[in-house]
C-alpha positions as CSV (number, residue, x, y, z in Angstrom):
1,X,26.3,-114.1,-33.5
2,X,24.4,-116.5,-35.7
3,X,21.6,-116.8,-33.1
4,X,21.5,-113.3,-33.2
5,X,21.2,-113.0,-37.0
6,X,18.9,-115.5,-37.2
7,X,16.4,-113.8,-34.7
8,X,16.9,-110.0,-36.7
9,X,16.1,-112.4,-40.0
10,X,12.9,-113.9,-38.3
11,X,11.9,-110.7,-37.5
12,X,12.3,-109.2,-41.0
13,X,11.0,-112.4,-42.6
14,X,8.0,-111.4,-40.4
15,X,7.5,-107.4,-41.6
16,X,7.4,-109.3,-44.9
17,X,4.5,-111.4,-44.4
18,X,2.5,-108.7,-42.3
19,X,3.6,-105.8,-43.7
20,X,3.1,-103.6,-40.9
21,X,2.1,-100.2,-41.8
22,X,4.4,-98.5,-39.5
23,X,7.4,-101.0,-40.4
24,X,10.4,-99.2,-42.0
25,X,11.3,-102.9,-43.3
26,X,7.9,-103.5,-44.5
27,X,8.4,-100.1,-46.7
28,X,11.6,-101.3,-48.1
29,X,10.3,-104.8,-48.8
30,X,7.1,-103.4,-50.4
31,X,8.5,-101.2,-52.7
32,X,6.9,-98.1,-50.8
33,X,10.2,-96.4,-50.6
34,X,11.0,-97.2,-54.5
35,X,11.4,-100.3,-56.4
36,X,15.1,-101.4,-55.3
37,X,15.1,-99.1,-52.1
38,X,17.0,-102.1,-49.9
39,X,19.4,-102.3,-52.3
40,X,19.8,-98.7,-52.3
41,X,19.8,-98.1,-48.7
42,X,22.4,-101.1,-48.3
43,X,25.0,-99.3,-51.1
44,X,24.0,-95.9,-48.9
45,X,25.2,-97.5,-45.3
46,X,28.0,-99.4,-47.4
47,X,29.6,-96.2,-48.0
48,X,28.8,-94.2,-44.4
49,X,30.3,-97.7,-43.2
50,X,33.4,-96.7,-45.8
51,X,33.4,-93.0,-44.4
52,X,33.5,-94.0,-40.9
53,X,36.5,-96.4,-40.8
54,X,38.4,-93.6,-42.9
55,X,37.6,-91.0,-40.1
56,X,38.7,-94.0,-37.4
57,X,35.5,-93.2,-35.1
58,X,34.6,-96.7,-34.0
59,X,31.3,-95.7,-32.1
60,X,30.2,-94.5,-35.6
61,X,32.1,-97.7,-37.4
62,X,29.8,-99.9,-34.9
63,X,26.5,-98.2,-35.5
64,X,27.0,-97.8,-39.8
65,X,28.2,-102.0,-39.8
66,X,25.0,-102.8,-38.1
67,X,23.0,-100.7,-40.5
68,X,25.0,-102.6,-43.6
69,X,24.1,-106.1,-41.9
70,X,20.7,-105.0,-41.5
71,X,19.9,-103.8,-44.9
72,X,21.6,-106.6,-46.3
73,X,19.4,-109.0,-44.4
74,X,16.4,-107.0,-45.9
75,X,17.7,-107.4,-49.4
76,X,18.4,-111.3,-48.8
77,X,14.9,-111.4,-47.6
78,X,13.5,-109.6,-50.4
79,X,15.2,-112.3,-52.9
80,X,13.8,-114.8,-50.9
81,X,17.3,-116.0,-50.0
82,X,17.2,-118.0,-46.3
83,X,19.8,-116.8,-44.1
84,X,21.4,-120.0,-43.3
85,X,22.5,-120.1,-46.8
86,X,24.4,-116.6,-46.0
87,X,25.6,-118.5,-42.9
88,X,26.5,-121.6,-44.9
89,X,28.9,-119.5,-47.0
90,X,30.3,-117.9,-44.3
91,X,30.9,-121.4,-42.0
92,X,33.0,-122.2,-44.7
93,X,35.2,-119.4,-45.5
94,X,36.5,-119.9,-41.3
């Protein structure tokens, strides 16, 4: 799993340096979408992700957890924090 995070990180540390046009993480990091859109969007799947383990739909519980991993790489990003330090913390809460 850490390979795997490390690899989506890579790829949104590199929407941040190119800023594709075309990139929905290039929008959030840019501001395009509104100043604190990643946070936004992150408190947005936070709460589908709540929704979805009420209703017991794990298909659904899958697909809004990897939203809230996602957009919280993109806000991690966006503070400039590296994702080994997120994978630091969580090496040592096993």
């Amino acid at each position: 799993m850490n390979d795997a995070l490390r690899e989506l990180y890579a790829v949104i540390e590199d929407r941040k340096e190119t800023l594709p046009e075309d990139s929905y993480t290039a929008s959030l990091l840019t501001h395009e979408k509104g100043e604190n859109a990643a946070l936004e969007k992150f408190g947005e799947e936070a709460t589908e992700f709540v929704l979805a383990a009420k209703d017991g739909d794990e298909d659904e519980l899958a697909n809004e957890g990897a939203d809230v991993v996602y957009h919280m790489l993109v806000a991690l990003a966006q503070q400039d924090v590296d994702v080994d330090a997120l994978l630091d913390e969580l090496e040592e809460r096993r």
